[in-house]
C-alpha positions as CSV (number, residue, x, y, z in Angstrom):
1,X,0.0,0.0,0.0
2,X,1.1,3.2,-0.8
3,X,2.0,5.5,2.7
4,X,2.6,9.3,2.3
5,X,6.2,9.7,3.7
6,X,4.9,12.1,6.4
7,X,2.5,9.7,7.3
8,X,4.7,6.7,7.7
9,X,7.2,9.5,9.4
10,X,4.4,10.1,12.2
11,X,3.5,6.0,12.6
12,X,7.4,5.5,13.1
13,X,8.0,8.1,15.6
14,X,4.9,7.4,17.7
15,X,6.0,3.9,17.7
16,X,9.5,4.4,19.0
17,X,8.6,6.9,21.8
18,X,6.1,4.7,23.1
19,X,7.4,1.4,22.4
20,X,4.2,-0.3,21.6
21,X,0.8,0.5,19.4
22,X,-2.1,-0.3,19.5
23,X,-5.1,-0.7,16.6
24,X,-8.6,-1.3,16.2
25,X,-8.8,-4.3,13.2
26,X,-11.3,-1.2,11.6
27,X,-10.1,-0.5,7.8
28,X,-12.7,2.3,7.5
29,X,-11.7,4.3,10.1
30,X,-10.5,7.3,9.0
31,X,-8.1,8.3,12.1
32,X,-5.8,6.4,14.2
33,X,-6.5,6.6,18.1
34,X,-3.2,8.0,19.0
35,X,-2.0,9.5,15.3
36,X,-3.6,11.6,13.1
37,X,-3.1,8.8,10.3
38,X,-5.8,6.5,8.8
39,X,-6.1,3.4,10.8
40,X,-5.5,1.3,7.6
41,X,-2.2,3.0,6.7
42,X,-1.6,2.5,10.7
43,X,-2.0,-1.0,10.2
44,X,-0.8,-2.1,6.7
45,X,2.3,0.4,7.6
46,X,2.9,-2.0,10.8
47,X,2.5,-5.0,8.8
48,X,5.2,-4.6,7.0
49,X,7.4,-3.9,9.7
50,X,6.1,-7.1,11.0
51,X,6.7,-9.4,7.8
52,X,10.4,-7.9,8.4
53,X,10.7,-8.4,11.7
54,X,11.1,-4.8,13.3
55,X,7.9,-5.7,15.5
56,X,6.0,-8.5,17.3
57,X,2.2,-8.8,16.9
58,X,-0.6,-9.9,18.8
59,X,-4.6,-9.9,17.5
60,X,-7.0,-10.2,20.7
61,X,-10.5,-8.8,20.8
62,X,-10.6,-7.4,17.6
63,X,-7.0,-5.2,18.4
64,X,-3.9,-5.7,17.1
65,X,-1.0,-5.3,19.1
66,X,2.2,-4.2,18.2
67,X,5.7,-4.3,20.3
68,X,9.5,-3.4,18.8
69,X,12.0,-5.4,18.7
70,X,15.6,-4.6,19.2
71,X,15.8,-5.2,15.5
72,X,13.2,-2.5,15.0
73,X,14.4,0.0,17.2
74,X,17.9,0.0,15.7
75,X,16.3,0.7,11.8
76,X,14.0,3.0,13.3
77,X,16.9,5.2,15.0
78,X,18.3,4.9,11.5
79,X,15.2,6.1,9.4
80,X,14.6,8.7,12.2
81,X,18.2,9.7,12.7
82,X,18.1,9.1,16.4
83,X,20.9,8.9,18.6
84,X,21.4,6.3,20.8
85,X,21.2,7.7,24.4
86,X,17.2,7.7,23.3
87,X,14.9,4.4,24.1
88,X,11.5,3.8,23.3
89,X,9.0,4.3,27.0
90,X,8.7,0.5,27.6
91,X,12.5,0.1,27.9
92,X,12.4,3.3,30.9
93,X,12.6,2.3,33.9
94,X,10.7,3.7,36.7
95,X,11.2,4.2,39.9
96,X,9.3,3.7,43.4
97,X,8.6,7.1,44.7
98,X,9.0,6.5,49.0
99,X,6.1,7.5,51.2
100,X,6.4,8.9,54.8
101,X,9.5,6.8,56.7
102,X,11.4,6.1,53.6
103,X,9.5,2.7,52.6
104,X,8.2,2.1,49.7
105,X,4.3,1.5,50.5
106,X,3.8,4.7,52.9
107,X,4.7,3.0,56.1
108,X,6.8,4.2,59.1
109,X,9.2,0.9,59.7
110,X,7.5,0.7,63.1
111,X,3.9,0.0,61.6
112,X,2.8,-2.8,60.1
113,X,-0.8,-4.3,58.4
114,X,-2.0,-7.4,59.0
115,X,-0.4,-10.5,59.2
116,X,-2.1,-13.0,57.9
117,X,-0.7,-15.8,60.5
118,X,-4.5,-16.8,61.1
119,X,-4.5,-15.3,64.6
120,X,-7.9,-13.9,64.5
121,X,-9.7,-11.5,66.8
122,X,-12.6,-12.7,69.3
123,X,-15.5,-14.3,67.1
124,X,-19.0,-12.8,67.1
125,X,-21.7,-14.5,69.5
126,X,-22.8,-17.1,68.1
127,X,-20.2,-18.3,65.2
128,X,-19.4,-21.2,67.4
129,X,-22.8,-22.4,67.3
130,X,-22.5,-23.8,63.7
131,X,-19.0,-25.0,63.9
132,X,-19.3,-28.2,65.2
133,X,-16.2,-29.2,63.7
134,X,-14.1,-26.9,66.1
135,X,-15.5,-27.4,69.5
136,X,-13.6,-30.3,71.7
137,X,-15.0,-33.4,71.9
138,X,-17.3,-33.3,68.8
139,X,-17.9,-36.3,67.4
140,X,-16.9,-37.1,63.7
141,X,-18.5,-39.1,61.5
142,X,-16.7,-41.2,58.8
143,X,-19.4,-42.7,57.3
144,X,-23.0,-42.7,55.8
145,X,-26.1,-42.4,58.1
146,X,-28.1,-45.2,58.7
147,X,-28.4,-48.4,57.3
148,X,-27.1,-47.4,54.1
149,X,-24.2,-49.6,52.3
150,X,-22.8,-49.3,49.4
151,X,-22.0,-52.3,47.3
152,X,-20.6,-52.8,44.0
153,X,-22.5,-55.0,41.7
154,X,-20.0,-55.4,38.6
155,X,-19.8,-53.0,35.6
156,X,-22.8,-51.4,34.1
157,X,-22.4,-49.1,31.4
158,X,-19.0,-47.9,30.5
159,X,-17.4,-49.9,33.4
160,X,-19.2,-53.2,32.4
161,X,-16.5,-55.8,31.7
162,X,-15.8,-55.9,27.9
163,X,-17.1,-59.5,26.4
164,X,-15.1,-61.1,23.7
165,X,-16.2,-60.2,20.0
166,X,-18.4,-63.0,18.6
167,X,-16.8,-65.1,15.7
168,X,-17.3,-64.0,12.2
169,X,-18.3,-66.5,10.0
């Protein structure tokens, strides 16, 4: 497909700041979310980057996405006459701002959250009414009430014993 140069221009830089792209699988849409480019130039523009392996794809939900590669961000510092010191946003690192104390999380070092040990506070009135299974000296049962005992009878169905195939003739 034929691109406008300033077009493809605008597709390649947004790419390489933000590392990744996104676009709606819509062919007749005439602007990009993020670039003032038709979403089919977006896309077809992106294809062929993919078909030469400057950038990973992924189609989910109707969205394609697209990630560089290092192969792709060295051509596009060359067709964008980058230097090198610049990265694409995804290869940034960024750093925990710390909250009150100096610990990441907002916490003095002298207070802490829960647990999670399973120590648990005093139970409501009446919890231990329906938890038989806690109280001392409850009685467990292991098997069936009453007079009922299961028995197994041979296979039926599925679980039948396979008979031996008659003899043809």
């Amino acid at each position: 497909m034929l691109i406008s140069k300033d077009n493809r221009k605008k597709i390649y830089q947004h790419l390489f700041q933000e590392g990744v792209m996104v676009a709606k699988k819509d062919y007749n849409a005439p602007k990009h979310q993020d670039v003032d480019v038709p979403n089919l130039q977006v896309i077809k523009a992106l294809q062929s980057m993919t078909s030469r392996g400057y950038v990973a794809t992924k189609f989910s939900w109707q969205y394609y996405y697209y990630y560089l590669t290092n192969e792709g961000i060295e051509y596009l510092r060359e067709y964008l006459h980058l230097p090198v010191e610049i990265v694409p946003r995804t290869f940034i690192k960024t750093t925990k701002t710390a909250g009150p104390g100096g610990r990441p999380g907002g916490r003095p070092d002298g207070e802490r959250g829960p647990r999670g040990d399973g120590a648990r506070g005093p139970r409501r009135e009446g919890e231990d009414s329906y938890r038989r299974r806690d109280q001392p000296g409850a009685e467990k049962k292991d098997q069936a009430a009453g007079d009922w005992r299961p028995e197994f009878r041979g296979g039926v169905g599925r679980g039948a014993p396979r008979q031996a195939p008659a003899p043809q003739q």
